[in-house]
N, C-alpha and C positions, 0 to 999 in steps of 0.2 A: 864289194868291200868286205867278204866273210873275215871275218873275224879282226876287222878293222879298230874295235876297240875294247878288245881282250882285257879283261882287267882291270879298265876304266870304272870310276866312279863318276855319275850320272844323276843329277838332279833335274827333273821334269815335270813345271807346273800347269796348271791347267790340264793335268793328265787325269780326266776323268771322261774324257769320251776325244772324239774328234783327231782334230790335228795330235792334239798331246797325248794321246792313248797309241795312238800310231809308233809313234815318235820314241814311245817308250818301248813297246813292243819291238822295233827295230833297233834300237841300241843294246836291248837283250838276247838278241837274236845273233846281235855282233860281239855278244861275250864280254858287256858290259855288266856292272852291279847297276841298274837304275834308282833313288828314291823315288816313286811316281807319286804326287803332290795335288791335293784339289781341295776344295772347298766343299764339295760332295763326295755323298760317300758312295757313288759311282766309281770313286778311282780305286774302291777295294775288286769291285769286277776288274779293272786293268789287270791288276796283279794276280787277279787268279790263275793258278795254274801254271804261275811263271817262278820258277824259283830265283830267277836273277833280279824280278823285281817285288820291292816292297814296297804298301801303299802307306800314306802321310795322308791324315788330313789337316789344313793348312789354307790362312788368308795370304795369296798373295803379295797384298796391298796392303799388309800391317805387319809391321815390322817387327816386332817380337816374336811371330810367327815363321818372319822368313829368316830371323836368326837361328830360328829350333831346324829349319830344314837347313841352312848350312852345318849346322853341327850333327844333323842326322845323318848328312850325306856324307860329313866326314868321317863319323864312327862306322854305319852302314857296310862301307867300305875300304876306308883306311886313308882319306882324302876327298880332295873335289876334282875332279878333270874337265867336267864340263859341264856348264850350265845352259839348260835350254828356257826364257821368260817366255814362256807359251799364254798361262794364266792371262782372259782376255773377257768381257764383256760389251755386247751389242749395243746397248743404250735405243735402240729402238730408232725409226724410220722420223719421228720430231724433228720440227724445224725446228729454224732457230726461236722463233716467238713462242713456240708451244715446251719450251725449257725453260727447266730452272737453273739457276746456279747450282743449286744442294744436287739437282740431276746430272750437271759437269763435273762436280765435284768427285760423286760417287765415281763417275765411269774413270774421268780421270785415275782416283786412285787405285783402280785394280791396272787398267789399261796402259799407264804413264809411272805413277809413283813405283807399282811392282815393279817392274824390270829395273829401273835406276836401284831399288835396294837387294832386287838380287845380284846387280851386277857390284854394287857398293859392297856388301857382304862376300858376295864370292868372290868376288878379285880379292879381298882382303885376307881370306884362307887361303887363296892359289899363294900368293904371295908370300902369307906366315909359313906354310910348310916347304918352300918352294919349289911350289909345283909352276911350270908354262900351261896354263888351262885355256879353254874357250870359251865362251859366252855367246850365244847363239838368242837373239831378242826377235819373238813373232810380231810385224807391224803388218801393213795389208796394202793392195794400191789402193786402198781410199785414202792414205797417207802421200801417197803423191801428187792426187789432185781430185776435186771435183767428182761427185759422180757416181761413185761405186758406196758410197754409206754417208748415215747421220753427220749431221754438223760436230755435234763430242766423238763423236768415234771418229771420224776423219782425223781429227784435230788430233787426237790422240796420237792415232798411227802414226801421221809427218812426225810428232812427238817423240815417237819412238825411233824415227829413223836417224833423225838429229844427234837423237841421242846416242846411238849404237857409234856413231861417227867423232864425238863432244869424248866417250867412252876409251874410244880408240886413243885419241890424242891423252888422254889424261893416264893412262896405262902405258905411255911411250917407254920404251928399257926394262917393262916386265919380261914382254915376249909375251901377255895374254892379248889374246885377239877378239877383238868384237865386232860381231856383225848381226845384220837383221832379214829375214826375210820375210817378204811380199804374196802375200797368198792371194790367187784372183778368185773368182768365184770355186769353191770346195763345199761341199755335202756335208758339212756338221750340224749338230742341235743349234749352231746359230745360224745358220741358213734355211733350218728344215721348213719352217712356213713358205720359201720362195719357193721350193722344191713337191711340198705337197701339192700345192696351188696351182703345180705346172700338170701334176699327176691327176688332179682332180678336173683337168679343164684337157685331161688327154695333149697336152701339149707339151712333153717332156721333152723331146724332141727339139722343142726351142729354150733350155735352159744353156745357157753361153752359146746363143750364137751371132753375140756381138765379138766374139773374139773369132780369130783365124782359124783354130782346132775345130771351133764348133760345139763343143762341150764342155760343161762341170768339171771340177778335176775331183778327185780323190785326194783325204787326208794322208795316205800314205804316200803320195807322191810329194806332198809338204815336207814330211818327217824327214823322205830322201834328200831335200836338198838343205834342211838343216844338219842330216848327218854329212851332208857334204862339207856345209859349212864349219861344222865341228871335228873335223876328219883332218890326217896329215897329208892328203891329198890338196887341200885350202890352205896350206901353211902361209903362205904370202895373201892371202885374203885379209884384209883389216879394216874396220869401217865402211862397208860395204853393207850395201841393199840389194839383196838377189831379189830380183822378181821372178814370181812363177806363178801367172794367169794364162798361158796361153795364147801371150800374143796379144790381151787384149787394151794390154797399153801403150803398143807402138802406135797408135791413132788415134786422132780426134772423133768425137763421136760423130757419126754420118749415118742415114739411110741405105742399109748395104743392098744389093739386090740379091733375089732366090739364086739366080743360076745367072749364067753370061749371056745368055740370049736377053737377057732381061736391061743390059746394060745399055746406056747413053751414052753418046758424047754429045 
C-alpha cells in the first residue's frame, strides 16, 4: 500500500510503544501527517526521527484531552482522516472477587469510554469539515469470549466491539466507517511478563502454541491490518471486527498434541 495514505491526517493513541508506535510508524511511512498520542512520555521516542509524526501527550479516557487531540490533529494537518483508538490498559490477571468497582471503573475509562469519545469527537470534525474519514477501534479476542484476559479487560474489549458496530449504525449517510480489531497474542509492554516468563523458563518456543501458526504475533503485523482497515482498499468494510491471532479463535480450547504420531482416535 506505499503511499496509500499520502497526505492524510492521522491521529493515534496509545502510540507510546507497542501496537500504537507501530501503527504510527506505518501510516508515516505511507506519507501520512500522524499526531501520535500517549499518556507517556514514551511517545516522544515514536516520533523521533520521523518528520511526519508529532508527539501529544494525552489522557485517552478524558475528554478534554481528547478534544485538544482532535483539534491538534486538525491543525497538525489541515484535518482528520483517520482515527486509530488504540489507547488501552491491562487491568491485570484479578478475578472477579479479587476487583473493585473503582478497578472496573479506571480500566473501563481508558479501555471503553476512550474510543466512544474519540469516535464522538472525530466523527464530529470528519463531518464539520466534510471529510469521509475512518475510525479504526483496537478491541482484542478476549472481547469475544472467555479466556484470553481479565474479567474488566475482557469485558471491555466485547465493549469495544459493540461499539465499533452501535458506531457504524449511528454514522449511517456520513460515509464514515467504523471498525475494530482483534489482536491475539502480540509482544507489547502489556504482554512482556507472559513473554519474559517464557524466556526465563527457556520455553519460548511455547508462546502461542495454542493457535495453528504456532507463534506470538508482532505489533506491526496489528498496525497492518488496521491500516487495512483504514485504507481505500476496506471501503465497503463497516462495523466490522477483524481478527488477527493466528488462528487461535477458530476453536474451542483442547489438548492439542506435539506432532501426529501423538494423535488418537
Amino acid at each position: 500500500m506505499m503511499g496509500a495514505f499520502e497526505n492524510k491526517s492521522i491521529l493515534v493513541t496509545g502510540a507510546g510503544s507497542g501496537i500504537g508506535r507501530a501503527t504510527a510508524h506505518l501510516f508515516a511511512a505511507e506519507g501520512a501527517g500522524v499526531l501520535a498520542v500517549d499518556i507517556s512520555c514514551d511517545v516522544e521516542e515514536t516520533a523521533a526521527g520521523h518528520e511526519r509524526i508529532v508527539a501529544m501527550r494525552g489522557d485517552a479516557g478524558h475528554e478534554p484531552d481528547v478534544i485538544a487531540m482532535i483539534a491538534a490533529t486538525a491543525t497538525f494537518n489541515g484535518g482528520v482522516d483517520v482515527i486509530c483508538a488504540n489507547a488501552g490498559v491491562s487491568g491485570g490477571p484479578e478475578g472477579l472477587f479479587d476487583q473493585a468497582a473503582a478497578d472496573w471503573e479506571a480500566l473501563l475509562r481508558v479501555n471503553l469510554i476512550g474510543p466512544f469519545l474519540a469516535i464522538k469527537h472525530g466523527a464530529r470534525a470528519m463531518i464539520e469539515a466534510g471529510r469521509i474519514g475512518a475510525i479504526v477501534c483496537t478491541a482484542s479476542v478476549a472481547g469475544l469470549r472467555a479466556g484470553a484476559g481479565g474479567p474488566a479487560y475482557s469485558a471491555s474489549k466485547a465493549g469495544v466491539i459493540n461499539l465499533a458496530q452501535t458506531a457504524a449504525q449511528q454514522l449511517a449517510g456520513t460515509g464514515i466507517r467504523v471498525n475494530a480489531v482483534c489482536p491475539g497474542l502480540i509482544e507489547t509492554g502489556m504482554t512482556q511478563p507472559i513473554y519474559e516468563r517464557a524466556r526465563a523458563k527457556h520455553r519460548e518456543d511455547r508462546i502461542g502454541q495454542l493457535n495453528p501458526l504456532r507463534r506470538g504475533g508482532s505489533p506491526v503485523e496489528i498496525a497492518s491490518a488496521i491500516a487495512f482497515l483504514a485504507s481505500d482498499a476496506a471501503s465497503y468494510v463497516n462495523g466490522h471486527a477483524l481478527v488477527v491471532d493466528a488462528g487461535l479463535s477458530t476453536s474451542h480450547p483442547f489438548a492439542k498434541p506435539l506432532d501426529r504420531s501423538e494423535t488418537t482416535f
